[in-house]
C-alpha positions as CSV (number, residue, x, y, z in Angstrom):
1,X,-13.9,-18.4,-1.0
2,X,-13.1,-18.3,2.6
3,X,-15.9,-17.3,5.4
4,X,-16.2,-15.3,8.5
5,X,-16.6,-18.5,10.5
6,X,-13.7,-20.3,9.1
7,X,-11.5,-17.5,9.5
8,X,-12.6,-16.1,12.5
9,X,-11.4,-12.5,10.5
10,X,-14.0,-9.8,9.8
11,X,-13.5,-9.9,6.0
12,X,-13.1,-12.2,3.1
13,X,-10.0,-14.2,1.4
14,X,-9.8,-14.3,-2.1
15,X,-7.7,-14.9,-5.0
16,X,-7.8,-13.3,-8.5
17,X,-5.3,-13.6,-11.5
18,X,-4.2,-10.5,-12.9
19,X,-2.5,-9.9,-16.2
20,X,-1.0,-13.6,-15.9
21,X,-0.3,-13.3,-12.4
22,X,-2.4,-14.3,-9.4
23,X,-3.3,-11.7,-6.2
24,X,-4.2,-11.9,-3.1
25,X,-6.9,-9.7,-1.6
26,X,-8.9,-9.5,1.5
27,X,-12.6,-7.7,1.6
28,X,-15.3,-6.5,3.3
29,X,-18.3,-4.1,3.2
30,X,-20.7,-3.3,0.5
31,X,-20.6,0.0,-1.0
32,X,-18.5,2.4,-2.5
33,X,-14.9,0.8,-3.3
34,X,-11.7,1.6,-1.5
35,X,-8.9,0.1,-2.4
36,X,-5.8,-0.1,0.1
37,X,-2.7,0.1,-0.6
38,X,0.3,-1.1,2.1
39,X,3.9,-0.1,2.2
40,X,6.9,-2.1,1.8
41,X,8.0,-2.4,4.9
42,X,9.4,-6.3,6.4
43,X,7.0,-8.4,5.4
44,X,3.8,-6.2,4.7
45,X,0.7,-7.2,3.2
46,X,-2.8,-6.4,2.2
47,X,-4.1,-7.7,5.4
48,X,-1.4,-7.0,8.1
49,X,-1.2,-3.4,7.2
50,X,-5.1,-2.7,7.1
51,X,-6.5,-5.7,9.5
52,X,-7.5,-3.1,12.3
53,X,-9.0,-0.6,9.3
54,X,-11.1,-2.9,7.2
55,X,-13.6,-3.2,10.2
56,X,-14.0,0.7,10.2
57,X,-14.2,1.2,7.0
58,X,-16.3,-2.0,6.0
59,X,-19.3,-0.3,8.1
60,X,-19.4,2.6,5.4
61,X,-17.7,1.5,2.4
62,X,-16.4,-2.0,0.3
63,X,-12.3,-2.3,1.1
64,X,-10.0,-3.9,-0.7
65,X,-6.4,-5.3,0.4
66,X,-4.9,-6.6,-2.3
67,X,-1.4,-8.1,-1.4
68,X,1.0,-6.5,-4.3
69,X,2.9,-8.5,-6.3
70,X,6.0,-9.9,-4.8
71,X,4.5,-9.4,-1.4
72,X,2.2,-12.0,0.9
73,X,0.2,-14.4,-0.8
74,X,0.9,-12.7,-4.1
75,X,3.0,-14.2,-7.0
76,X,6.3,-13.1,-7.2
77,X,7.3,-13.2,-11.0
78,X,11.1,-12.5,-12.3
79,X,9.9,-9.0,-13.3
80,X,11.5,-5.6,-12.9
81,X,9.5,-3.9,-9.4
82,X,9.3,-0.3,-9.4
83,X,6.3,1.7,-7.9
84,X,5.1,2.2,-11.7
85,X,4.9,-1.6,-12.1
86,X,2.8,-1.9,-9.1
87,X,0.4,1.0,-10.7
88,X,-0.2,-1.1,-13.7
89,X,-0.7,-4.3,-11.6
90,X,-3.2,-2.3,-9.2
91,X,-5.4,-0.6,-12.5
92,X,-5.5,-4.2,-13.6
93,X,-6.7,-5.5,-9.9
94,X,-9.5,-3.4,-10.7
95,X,-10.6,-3.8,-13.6
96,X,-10.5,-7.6,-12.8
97,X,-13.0,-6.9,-10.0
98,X,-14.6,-4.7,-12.2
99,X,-14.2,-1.5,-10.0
100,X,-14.6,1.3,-11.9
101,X,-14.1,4.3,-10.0
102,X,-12.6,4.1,-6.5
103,X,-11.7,5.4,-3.1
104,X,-7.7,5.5,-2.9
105,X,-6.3,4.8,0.5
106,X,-2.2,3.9,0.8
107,X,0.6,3.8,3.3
108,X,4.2,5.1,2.5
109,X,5.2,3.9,-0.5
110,X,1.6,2.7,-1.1
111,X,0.4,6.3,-0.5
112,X,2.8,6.9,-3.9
113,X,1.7,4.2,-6.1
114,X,-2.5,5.0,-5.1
115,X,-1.3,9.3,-5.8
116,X,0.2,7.8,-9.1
117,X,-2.6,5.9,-10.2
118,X,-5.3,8.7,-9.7
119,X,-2.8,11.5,-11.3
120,X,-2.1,8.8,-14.1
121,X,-6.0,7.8,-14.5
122,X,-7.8,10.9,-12.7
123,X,-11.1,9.0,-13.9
124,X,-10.4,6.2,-12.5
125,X,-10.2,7.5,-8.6
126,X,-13.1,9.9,-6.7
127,X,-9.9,10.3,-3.5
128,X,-6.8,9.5,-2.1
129,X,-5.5,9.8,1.1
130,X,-2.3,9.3,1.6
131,X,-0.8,8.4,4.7
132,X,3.3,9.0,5.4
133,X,4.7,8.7,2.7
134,X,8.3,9.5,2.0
135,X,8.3,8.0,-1.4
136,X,6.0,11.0,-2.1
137,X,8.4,13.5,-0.1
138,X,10.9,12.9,-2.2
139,X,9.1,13.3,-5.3
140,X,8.7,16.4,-4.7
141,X,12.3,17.1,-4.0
142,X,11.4,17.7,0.0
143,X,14.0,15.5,2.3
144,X,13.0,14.3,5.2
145,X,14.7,12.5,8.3
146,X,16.0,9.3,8.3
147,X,14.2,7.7,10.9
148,X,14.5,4.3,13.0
149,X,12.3,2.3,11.5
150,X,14.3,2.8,8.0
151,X,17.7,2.4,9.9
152,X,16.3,-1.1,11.5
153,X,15.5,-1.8,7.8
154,X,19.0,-1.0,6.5
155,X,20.5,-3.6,9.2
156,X,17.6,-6.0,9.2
157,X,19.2,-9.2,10.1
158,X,16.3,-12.1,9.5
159,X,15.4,-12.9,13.3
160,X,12.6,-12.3,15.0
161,X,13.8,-10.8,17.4
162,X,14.5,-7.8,14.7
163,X,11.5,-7.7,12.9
164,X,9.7,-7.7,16.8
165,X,11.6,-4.1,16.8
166,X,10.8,-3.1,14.1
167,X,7.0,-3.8,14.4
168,X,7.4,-1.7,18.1
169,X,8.7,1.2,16.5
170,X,6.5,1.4,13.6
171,X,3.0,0.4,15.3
172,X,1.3,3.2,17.1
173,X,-0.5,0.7,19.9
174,X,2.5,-1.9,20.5
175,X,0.1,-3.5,22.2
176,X,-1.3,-4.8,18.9
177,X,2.1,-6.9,17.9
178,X,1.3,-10.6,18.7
179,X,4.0,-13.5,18.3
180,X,2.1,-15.0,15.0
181,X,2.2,-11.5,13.3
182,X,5.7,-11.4,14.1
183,X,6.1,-15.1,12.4
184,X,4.0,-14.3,9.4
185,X,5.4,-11.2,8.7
186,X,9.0,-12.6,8.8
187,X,7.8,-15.4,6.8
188,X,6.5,-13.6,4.1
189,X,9.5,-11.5,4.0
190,X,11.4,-14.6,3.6
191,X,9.5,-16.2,0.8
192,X,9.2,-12.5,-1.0
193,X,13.5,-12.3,-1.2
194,X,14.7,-15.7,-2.1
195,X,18.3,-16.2,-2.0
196,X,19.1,-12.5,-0.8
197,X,20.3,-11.8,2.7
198,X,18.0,-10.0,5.1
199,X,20.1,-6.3,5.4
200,X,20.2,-6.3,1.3
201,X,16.6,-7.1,0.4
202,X,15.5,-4.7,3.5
203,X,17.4,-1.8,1.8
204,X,16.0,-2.6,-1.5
205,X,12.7,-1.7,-0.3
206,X,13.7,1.2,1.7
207,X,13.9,3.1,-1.7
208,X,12.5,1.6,-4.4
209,X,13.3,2.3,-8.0
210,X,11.2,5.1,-9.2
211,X,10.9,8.1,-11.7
212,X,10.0,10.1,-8.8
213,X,10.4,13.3,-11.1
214,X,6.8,12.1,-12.3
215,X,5.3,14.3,-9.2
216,X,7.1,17.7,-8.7
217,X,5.3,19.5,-11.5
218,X,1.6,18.2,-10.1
219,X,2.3,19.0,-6.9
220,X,4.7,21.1,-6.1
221,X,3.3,22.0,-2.4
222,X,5.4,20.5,0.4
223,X,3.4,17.8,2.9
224,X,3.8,16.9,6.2
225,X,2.5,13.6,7.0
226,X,-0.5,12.4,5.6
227,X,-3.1,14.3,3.3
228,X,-6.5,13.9,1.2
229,X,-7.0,14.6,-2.2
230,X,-10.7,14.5,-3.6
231,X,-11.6,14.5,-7.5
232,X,-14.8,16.5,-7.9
233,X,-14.2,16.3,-11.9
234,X,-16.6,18.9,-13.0
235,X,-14.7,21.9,-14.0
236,X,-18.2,23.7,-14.7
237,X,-18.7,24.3,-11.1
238,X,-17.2,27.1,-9.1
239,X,-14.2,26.1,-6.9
240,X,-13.7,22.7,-8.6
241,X,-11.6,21.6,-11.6
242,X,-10.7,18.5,-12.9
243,X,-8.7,15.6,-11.8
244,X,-7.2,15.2,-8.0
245,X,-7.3,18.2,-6.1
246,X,-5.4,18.6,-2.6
247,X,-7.6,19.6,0.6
């Protein structure tokens, strides 16, 4: 187990293995347990997508960044990825860690796979927020535009100099973009595609493969960038009702 001192990081490095496979999370806090849940953009992970979160949250809560499978630190078997995959692999994270009921927080097509694990096991999450997502858009048949951050990851070409554009459009302080987060993150893209080039494994997680059907008929109500969904999950109370419920 990695310490504050030796990292000089205001959370925790672990490993677990997980049905077979080993993840990668970071941590912090005591309390209740929010798990978060990054996107799939160039060379995400656990920690670079929440490092400037965890602080916040660890003051209040116990976050989780798990790195998903294929991604970071994280194993990368030969199996078939889809969002549902990473559902399964993140109900098994918990119950690894033995968290029973959580706090849901994702990012794109991380918002999608923490909405599908509380509609799939509403007993399982107490909230979600979900934080622009597409992925979700789309599952509920609402198109939106296609925007320069997934046009750099269409013609991704591998350099750093590309994935330092990237980065600038997606980060809201560019400030925050330093020279080793460029390297790790193209790193870890490199090591997560093996033998693919750049533009083809950067449009492969532009849209991943997903029944995304599985959403229109819970929640039919368009969304405009991010929103919270709280399970009160006591129908016998007026104004609540079981399972997620938007606010």
């Amino acid at each position: 187990m990695a310490d504050f001192a030796a990292t000089k990081r205001p959370y925790l490095d672990n490993f677990v293995r997980v049905a077979g496979h080993r993840m990668r999370f970071v941590h912090a806090g005591e309390g209740v347990p929010v798990v978060l849940v990054h996107g799939f953009g160039l060379g995400n992970t656990g920690e670079l997508a929440w490092a400037k979160v965890i602080p916040g949250l660890a003051e209040r809560f116990h976050a989780y960044a798990p790195d998903l499978l294929g991604f970071g630190k994280s194993d990368k078997p030969a199996i078939q990825y889809s969002p549902q995959a990473h559902v399964n692999q993140l109900l098994a994270f918990m119950d690894c860690l033995c968290l029973d009921r959580v706090l849901l927080m994702g990012n794109s097509v991380g918002a999608y796979i923490a909405l599908k694990l509380a509609l799939d096991y509403p007993d399982r999450a107490t909230g979600v927020c979900a934080i622009a997502s597409s992925t979700i858009a789309k599952a509920m048949a609402i198109d939106g535009p296609d925007t320069p951050g997934l046009q750099m990851m269409r013609t991704f070409n591998g350099t750093a100099e590309a994935m330092r554009r990237f980065l600038r459009e997606v980060t809201y302080d560019p400030r925050n973009i330093s020279e080793d987060a460029v390297a790790e993150r193209l790193a870890f893209f490199v090591t997560a595609n093996p033998g693919m080039s750049p533009s083809s494994a950067a449009s492969r997680q532009i849209e991943p493969e997903a029944t995304h059907s599985s959403l229109r008929p819970t929640f039919p109500i368009p969304i405009v960038g991010g929103f919270i969904v709280e399970n009160h999950g006591d129908a016998g109370k007026p104004g609540q009702r079981d399972g997620p419920q938007i606010l």
